[in-house]
C-alpha distance (Angstrom), angle and dihedral (degrees) to the residues before:
residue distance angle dihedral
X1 . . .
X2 3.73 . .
X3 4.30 116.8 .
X4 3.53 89.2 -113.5
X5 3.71 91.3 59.5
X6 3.93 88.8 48.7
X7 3.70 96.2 38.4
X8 3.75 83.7 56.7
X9 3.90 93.5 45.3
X10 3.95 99.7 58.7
X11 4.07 90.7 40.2
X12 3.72 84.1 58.4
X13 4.50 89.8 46.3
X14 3.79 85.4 39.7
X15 3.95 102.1 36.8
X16 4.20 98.1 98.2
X17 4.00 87.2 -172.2
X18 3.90 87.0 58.5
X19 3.97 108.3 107.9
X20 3.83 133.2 -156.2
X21 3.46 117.7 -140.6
X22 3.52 104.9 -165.7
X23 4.46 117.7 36.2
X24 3.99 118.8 176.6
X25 4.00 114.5 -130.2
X26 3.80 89.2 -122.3
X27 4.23 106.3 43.3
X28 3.68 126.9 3.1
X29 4.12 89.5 -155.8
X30 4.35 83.2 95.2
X31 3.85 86.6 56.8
X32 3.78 87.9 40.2
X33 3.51 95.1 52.1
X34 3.48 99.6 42.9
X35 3.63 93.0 50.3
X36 4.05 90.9 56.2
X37 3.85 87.7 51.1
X38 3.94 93.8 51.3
X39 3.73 83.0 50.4
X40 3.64 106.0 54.9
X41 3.48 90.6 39.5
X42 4.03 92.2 62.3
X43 4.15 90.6 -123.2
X44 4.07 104.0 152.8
X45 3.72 122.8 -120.9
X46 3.55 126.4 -137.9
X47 3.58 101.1 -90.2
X48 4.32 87.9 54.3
X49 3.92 84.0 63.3
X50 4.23 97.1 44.8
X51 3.58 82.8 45.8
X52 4.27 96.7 54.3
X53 4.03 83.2 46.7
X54 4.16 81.2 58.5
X55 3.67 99.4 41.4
X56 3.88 115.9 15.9
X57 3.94 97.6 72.1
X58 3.50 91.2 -160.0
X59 3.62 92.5 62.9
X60 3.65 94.5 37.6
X61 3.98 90.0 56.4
X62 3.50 96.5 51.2
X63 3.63 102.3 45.3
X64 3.35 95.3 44.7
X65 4.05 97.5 46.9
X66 4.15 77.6 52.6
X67 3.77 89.2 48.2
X68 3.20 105.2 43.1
X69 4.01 99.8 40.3
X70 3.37 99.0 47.9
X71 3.86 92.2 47.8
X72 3.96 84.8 53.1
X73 3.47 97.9 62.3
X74 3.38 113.8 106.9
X75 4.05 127.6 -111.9
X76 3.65 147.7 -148.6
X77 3.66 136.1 177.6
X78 3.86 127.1 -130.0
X79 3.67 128.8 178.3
X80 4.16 130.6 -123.4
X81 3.85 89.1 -64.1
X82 3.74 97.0 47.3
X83 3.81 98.0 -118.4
X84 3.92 102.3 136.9
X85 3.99 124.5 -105.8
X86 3.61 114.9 -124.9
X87 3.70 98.5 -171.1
X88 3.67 105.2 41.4
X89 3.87 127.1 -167.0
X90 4.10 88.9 -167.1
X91 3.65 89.9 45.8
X92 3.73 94.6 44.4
X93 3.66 90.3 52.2
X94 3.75 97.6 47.8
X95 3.32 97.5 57.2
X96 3.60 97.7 82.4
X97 4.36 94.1 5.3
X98 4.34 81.5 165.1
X99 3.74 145.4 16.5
X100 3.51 90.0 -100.8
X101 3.75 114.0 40.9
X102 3.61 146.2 44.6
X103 3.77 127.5 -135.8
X104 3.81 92.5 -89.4
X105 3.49 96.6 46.9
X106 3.85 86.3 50.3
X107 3.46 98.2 58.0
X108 3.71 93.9 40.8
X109 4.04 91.2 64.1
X110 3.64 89.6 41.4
X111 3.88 82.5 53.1
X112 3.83 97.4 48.2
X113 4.17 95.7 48.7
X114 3.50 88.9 47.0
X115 3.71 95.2 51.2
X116 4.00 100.6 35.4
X117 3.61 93.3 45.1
X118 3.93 110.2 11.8
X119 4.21 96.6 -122.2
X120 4.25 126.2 68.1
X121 3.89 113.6 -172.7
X122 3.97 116.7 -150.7
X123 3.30 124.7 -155.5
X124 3.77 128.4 -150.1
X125 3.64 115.8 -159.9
X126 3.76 127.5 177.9
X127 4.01 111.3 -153.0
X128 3.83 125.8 -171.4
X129 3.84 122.6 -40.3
X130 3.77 111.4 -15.0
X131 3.85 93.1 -20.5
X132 3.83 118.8 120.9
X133 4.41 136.0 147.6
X134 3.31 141.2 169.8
X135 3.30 120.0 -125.2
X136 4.17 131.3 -171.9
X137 3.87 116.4 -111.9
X138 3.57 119.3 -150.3
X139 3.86 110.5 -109.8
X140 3.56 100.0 -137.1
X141 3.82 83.6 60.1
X142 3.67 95.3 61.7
X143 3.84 135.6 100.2
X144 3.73 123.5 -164.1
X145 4.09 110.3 -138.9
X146 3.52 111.4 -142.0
X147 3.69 137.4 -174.1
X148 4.08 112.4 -132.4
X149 3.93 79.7 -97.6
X150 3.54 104.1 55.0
X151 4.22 95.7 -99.3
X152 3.94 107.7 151.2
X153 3.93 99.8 -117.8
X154 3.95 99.0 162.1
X155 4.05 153.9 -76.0
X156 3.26 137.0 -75.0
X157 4.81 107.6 -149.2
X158 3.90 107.5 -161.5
X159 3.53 94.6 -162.0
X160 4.08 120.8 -160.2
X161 3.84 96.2 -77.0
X162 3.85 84.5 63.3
X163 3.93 86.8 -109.4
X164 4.09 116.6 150.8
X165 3.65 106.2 -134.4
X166 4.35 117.0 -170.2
X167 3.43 109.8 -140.3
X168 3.87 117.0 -176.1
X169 3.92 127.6 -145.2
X170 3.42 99.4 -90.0
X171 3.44 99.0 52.8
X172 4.13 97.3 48.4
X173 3.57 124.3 58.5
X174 3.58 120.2 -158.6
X175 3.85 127.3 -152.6
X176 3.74 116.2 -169.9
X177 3.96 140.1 162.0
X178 3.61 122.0 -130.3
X179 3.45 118.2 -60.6
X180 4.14 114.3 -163.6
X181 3.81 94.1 141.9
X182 4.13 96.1 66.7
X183 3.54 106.4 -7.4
X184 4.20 97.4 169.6
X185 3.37 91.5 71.8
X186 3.98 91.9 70.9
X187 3.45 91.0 -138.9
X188 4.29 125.8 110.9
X189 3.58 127.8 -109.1
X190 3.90 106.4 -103.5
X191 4.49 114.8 -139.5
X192 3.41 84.1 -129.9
X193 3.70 99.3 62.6
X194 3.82 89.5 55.5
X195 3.67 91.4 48.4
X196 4.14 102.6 31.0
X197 3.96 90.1 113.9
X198 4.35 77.2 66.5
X199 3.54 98.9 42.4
X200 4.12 82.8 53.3
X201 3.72 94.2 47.5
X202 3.55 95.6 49.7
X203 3.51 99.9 42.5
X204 3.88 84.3 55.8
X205 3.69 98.4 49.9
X206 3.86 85.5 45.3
X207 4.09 88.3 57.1
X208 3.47 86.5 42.3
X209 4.29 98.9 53.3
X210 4.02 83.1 42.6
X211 4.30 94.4 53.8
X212 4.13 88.2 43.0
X213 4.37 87.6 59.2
X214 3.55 92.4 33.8
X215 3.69 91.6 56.5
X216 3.79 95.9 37.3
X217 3.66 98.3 105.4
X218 3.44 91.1 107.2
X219 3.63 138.9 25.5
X220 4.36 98.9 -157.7
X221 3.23 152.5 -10.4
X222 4.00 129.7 -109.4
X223 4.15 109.5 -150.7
X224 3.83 132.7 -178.2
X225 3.83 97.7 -97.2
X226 4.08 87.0 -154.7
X227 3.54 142.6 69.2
X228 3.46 95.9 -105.8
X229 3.60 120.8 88.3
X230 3.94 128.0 -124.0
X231 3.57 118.6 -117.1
X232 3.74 112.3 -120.2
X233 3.80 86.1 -120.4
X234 4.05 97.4 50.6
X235 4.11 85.2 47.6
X236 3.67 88.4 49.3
X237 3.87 88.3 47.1
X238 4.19 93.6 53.6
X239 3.85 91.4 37.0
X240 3.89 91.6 63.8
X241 4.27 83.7 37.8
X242 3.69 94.0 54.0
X243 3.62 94.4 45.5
X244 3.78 94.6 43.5
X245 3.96 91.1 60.0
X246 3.99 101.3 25.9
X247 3.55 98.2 44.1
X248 3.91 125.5 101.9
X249 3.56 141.0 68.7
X250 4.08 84.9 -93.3
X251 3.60 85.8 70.3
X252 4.08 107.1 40.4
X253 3.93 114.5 151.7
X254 3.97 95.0 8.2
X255 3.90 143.2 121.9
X256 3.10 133.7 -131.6
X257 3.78 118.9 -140.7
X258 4.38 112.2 -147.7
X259 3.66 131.0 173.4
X260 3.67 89.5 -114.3
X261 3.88 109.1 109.7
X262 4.25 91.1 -119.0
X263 3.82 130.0 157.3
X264 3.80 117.1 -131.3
X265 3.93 116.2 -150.9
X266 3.38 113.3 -175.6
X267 3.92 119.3 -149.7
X268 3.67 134.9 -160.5
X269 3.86 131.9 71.4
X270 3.99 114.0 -37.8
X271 3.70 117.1 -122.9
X272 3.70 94.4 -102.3
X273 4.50 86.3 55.3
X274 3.95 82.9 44.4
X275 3.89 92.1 63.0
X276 3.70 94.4 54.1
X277 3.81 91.3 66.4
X278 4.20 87.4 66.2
X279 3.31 84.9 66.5
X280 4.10 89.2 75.7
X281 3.91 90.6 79.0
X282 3.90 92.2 51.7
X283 3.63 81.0 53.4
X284 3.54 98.9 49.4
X285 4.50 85.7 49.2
X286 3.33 87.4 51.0
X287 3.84 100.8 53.1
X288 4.17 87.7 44.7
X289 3.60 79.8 54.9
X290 3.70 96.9 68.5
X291 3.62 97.8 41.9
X292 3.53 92.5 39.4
X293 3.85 102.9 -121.3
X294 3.59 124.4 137.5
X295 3.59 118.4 -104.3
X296 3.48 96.3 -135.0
X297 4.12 98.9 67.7
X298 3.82 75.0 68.5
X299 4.11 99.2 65.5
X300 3.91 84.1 -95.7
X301 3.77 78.6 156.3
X302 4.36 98.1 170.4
X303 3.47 88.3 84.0
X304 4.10 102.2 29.0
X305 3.78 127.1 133.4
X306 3.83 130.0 155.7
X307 3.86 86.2 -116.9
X308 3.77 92.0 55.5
X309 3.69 103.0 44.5
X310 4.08 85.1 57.1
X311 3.47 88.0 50.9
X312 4.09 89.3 46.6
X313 3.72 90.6 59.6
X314 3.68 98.6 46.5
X315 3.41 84.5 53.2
X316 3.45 104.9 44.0
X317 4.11 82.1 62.1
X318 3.49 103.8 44.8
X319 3.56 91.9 41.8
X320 3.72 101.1 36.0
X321 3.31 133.3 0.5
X322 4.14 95.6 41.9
X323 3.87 94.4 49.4
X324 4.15 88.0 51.0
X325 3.60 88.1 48.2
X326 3.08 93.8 44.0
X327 3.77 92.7 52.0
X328 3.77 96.4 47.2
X329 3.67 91.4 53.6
X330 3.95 103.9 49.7
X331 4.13 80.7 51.5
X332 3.46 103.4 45.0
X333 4.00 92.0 38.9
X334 4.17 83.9 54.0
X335 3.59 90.7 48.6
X336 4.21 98.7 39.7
X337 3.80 92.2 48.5
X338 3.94 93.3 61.8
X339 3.75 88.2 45.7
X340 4.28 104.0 45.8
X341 3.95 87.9 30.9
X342 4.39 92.9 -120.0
X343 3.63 127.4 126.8
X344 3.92 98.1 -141.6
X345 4.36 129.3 128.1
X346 3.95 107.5 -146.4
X347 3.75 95.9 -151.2
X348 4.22 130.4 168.5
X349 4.04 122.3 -79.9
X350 3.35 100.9 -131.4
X351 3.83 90.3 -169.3
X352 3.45 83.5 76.2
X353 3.48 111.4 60.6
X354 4.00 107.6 89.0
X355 3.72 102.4 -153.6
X356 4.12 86.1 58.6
X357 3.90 93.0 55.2
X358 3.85 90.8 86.0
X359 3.60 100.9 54.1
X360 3.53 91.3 52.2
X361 3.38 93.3 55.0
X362 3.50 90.0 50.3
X363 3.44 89.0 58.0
X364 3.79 96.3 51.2
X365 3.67 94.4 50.3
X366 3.88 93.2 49.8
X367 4.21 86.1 48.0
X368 3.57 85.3 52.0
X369 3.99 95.6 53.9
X370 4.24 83.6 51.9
X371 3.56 135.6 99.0
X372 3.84 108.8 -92.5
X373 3.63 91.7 -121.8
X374 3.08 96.3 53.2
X375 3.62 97.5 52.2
X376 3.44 92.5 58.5
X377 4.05 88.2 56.5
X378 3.79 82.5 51.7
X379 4.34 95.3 50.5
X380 3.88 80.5 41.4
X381 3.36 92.8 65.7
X382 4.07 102.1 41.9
X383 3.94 116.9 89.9
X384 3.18 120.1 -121.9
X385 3.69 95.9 -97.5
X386 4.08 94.9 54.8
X387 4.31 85.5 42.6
X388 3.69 81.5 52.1
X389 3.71 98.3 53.7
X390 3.81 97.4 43.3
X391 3.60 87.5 53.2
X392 3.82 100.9 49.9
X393 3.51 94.3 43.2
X394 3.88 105.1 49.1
X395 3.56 114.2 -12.4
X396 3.45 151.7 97.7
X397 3.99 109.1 -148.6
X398 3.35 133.5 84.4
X399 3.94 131.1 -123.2
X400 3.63 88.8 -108.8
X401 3.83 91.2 58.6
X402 3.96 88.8 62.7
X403 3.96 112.8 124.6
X404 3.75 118.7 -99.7
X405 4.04 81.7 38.8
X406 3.34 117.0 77.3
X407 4.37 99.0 -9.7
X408 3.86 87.0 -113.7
X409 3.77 118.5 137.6
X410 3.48 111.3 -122.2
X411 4.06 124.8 -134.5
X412 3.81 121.6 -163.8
X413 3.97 116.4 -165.3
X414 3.96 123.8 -174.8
């Protein structure tokens, strides 16, 4: 075992910031252990990916265009046949779920945990009379209680003052990704694990664009090409020369040739170093890549057309930020309805999302051009959510006129 590997061993013992994820009801030595081999082994803890969304900007644009555009969208909540809910109890509720934040803002932290590092835990908390929140827990803060075989039985919150808090199961919800790679630990799979060697790369090219401005002040240096020293005077003297005659806008990035036997050294990154900086946009592909945005909603302009940044955005909601909203609301409707006592889903309007609006009326246009018969097998085979939409958006039916319903033929006009 090399000294690097034990080095790295006892800073992981010693380390009191160091958390363990998963801790077993009858010995914490498991946790232990299995925190010392994630350690040596280089895999990141929660607190490595929450600190990429702070300092990587790459990462921090994309998750928070995610976060914060999915959490935008607006919602509405409909009961077990679909029909919407005009006065909601969820909805109520959400609109101020803490002291501190507003729906949006809600789902937008939800959004970033979930997306930095793949798992968001929500409290519920009941206060004094009638009161009662939820509030989001930082993950790094967390510990998974486990029986000896692998039943959830709990957490354990340290909260700020370093105090342990027990919280039981149904008083924490917990929002996770997939999790294939090491699925005991009950925790999800972060993006950012599968893509850390990026977030490194980036970050380094980053640092390295950053040092090549901050160092750009000047372009060379002009030495005494001789064994005899210049007088602080004489260098003085050819300072005020040189920048008397080289200095100027006119003149940016050039040398000036005197009969004074000089040296010029030229500082700054070489061409080859310069090259390794392009590399930042193959980063930034990449990273879209694993959430499954496209690059060019982030001024990937190489491949940019008006036509395929309209495309970008309709993708970016059908492939993104719907299914995550989607996904927070099922969960959170699940976990609200044992708590306030309803039986409602608070689910996304599509009706409202703008850059939708012209597919559907695509749609209703080519319905239009169809048989009538068959456009009632088509409105037969909508839910009521997708009937919904086409109808608020651009037609002229009702629900009730939907095929299988009341045998008339529906007719949708733009």
């Amino acid at each position: 075992m090399s000294d690097n590997v034990i080095k790295r061993v006892i800073n992981a013992i010693t380390n009191k910031n160091h958390t363990f994820q998963l801790t077993n009801s009858a010995s914490n030595n498991f946790g232990i252990l299995n925190g010392v081999l994630d350690y040596i082994s280089g895999k990141k803890g929660f607190n490595e990916y929450t600190k990429a969304y702070g300092d990587n900007p790459l990462v921090y644009m994309i998750i928070k265009k995610i976060a914060f555009s999915s959490a935008s969208i607006n919602r509405i909540a409909v009961n077990e046949s679909g029909d919407q809910i005009d006065n909601s109890r969820i909805l109520e509720f959400l609109q101020k779920p803490n002291q501190n934040q507003g729906m949006i803002d809600l789902f937008e932290e939800i959004n970033e945990y979930l997306s930095s590092t793949g798992n968001c835990f929500i409290r519920y908390v009941k206060g004094i009379g009638l009161g009662e929140e939820i509030v989001v827990l930082p993950v790094d803060s967390i510990e998974i209680v486990c029986s000896r075989s692998g039943v959830l039985l709990g957490y354990k919150y340290t909260n700020i003052n370093g105090t342990v808090i027990d919280i039981t199961i149904e008083d924490m919800l917990h929002l996770k990704g997939s999790n294939i790679v090491d699925p005991n630990t009950h925790m999800g799979l972060s993006p950012l694990q599968a893509g850390w060697i990026v977030v490194q790369s980036s970050s380094e090219k980053l640092n390295a664009d950053a040092s090549i401005f901050k160092n750009r002040g000047i372009v060379g240096l002009l030495t005494n090409d001789t064994d005899v020293p210049m007088l602080g005077k004489e260098q003085q003297e050819l300072q005020n020369s040189f920048q008397d005659s080289a200095g100027g806008s006119d003149k940016y990035n050039k040398i000036k040739v005197t009969n004074t036997r000089l040296r010029f050294l030229q500082t700054g990154m070489s061409p080859t170093d310069l090259k390794l900086l392009e590399g930042i946009l193959s980063s930034l592909r990449i990273l879209c890549g694993l959430y499954g945005m496209p690059s060019v909603l982030f001024n990937d302009n190489e491949t940019s057309t008006y036509n395929n940044v309209s495309e970008a955005k309709r993708t970016a909601y059908t492939d993104v930020y719907i299914p995550l909203g989607n996904k927070v609301d099922k969960q959170l409707s699940m976990f609200l309805n044992k708590k306030l006592g309803v039986n409602e889903l608070i689910t996304i309007d599509l009706t409202s999302i703008e850059v939708l609006k012209a597919t559907t009326n695509e749609l209703a246009q080519k319905l239009n051009s169809l048989n009538p018969l068959l456009v009632s097998t088509v409105m037969a085979e909508l839910s009521h959510e997708e009937v919904r939409s086409v109808i608020d958006l651009i037609g002229t039916i009702s629900v009730d006129q939907r095929a299988g319903q009341t045998g008339a033929t529906p007719t949708v006009t733009v």
